[in-house]
C-alpha positions in Angstrom: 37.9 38.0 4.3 40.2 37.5 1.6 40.3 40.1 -1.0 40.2 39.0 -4.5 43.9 40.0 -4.9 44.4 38.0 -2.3 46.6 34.8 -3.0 45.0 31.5 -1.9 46.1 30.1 0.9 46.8 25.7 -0.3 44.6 22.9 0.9 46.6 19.8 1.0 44.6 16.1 1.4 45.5 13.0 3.0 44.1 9.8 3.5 42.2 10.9 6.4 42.8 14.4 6.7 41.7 17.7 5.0 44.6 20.6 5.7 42.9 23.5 5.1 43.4 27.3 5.8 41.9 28.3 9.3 38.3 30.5 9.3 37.2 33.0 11.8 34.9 30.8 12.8 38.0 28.3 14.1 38.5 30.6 16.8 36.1 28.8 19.0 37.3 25.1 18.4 41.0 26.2 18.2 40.3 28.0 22.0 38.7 24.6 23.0 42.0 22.4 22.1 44.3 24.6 22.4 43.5 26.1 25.3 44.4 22.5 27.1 46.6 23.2 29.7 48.9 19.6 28.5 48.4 21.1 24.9 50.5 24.5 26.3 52.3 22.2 28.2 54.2 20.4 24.5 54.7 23.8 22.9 56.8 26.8 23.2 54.5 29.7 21.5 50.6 28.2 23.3 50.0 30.1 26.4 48.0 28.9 29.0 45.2 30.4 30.2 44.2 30.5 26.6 42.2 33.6 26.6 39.2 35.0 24.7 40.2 36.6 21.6 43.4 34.8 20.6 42.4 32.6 18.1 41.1 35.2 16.3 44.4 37.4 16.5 46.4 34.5 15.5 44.4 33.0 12.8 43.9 37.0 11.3 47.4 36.9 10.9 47.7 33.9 8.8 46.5 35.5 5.0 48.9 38.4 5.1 52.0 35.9 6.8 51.1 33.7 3.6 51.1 37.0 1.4 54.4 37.7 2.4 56.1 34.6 2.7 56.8 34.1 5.6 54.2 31.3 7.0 51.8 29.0 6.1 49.3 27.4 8.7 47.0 24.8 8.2 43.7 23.6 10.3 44.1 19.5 10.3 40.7 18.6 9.7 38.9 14.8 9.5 38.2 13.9 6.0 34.4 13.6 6.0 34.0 15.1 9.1 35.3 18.0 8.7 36.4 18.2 12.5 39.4 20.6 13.9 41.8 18.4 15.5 44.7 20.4 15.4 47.0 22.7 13.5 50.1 22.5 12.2 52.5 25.4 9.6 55.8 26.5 8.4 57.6 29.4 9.2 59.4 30.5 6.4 62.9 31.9 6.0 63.3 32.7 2.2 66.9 33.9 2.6 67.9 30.7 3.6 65.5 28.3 1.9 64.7 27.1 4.6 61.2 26.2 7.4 60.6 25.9 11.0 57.7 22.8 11.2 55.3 23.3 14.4 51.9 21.5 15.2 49.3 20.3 17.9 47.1 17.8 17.9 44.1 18.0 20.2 44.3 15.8 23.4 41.5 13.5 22.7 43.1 12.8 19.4 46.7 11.8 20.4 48.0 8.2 19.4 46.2 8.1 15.9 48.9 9.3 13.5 46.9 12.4 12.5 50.1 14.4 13.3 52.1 12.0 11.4 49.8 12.0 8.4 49.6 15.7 8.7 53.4 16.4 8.9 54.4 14.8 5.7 51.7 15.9 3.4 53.4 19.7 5.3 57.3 18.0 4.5 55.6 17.3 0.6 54.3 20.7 0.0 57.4 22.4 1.4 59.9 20.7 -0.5 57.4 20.8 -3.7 55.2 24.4 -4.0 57.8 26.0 -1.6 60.9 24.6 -2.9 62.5 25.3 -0.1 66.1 23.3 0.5 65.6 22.1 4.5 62.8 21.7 7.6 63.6 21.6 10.9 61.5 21.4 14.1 62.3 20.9 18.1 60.1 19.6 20.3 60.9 19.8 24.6 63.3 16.9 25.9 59.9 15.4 27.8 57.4 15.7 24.7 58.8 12.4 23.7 55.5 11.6 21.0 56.7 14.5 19.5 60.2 13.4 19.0 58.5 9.8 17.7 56.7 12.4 14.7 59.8 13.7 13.7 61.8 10.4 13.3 58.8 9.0 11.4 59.0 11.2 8.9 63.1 11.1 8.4 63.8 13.9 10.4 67.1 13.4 12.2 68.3 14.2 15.7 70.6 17.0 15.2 71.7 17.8 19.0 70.0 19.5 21.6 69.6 23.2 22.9 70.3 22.7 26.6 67.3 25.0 28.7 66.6 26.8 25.4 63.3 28.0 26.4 62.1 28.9 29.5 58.1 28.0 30.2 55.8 28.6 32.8 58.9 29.7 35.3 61.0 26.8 34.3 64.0 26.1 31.9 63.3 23.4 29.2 65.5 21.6 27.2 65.0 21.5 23.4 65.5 18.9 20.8 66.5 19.5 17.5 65.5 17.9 14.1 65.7 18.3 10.5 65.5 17.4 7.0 67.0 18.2 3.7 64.9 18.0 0.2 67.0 15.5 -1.1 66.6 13.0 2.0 63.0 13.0 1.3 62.8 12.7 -1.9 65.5 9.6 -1.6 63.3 8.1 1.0 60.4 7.8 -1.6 62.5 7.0 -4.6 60.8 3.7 -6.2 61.9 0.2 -4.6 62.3 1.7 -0.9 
């Protein structure tokens, strides 16, 4: 629980979606989807078996990461609903001005733009409340939906980190993307 010092974490809303700070009471619906093995499968930092106990770890780390800077993570929730679908956050390097983008989306929600949706309300609150100057995000050479996210939302290819990270015994090529404040904010100037 947060203490009334505390800073408040945002809550961002979309069209469809509610982003929202994660609860304890997460843990079990964030163990259900993520703990899909083709979830662990798209991401670098899911492990598979997902056991008992790591949704709470994780999600007790996200007040005092937002405290200090250095992350923000947010539960993508259905508007109305209020189902967990997925989650998605920033880690933040302040030096730089700059955030690494990461998200899932819950297998039997794939292929309805949540992530999408998700993403740029995440690109919007960077480059506004954070202010930071660039995002970038990778997703494996095979997670080819992934790759589809990224161009969507402007992001461009900037090369690719040949067997960057090794998973489940095998080496796995990474592809890089990025975008800078200005290239957002030109792609919603008025008459594009």
């Amino acid at each position: 629980m947060a203490t009334p010092s505390a800073k408040r974490r945002p809550t961002l809303e979309t069209e469809r979606l509610v982003l929202r700070p994660f609860e304890l009471g997460d843990a079990p619906r964030v163990k259900l989807l993520a703990g899909d093995r083709e979830i662990a499968a798209t991401t670098a930092r899911i492990p598979h078996p997902y056991e008992a106990g790591m949704a709470e770890a994780w999600i007790g780390t996200h007040q005092e990461d937002f405290e200090k800077g250095t992350a923000v993570n947010f539960a993508i929730t259905l508007k109305g609903t209020s189902e967990l679908v997925g989650a998605i956050g920033l880690i933040v390097n302040r030096d730089h001005e700059n955030a690494e983008m990461g998200y899932w989306i819950g297998k039997s929600y794939w292929n309805q733009g949540y992530c999408t949706e998700a993403a740029r309300a995440v690109l919007q609150y960077a480059f506004g409340e954070q202010r930071l100057h660039r995002v970038f995000a990778h997703h494996f050479s095979h997670n080819i939906a992934s790759g589809r996210v990224m161009q969507k939302l402007g992001m461009r290819h900037e090369g690719r980190r040949r067997q960057h990270v090794k998973k489940w015994g095998q080496f796995i090529d990474s592809e890089m993307y990025g975008i800078l404040r200005n290239e957002l904010e030109s792609d919603q100037s008025p008459g594009r």
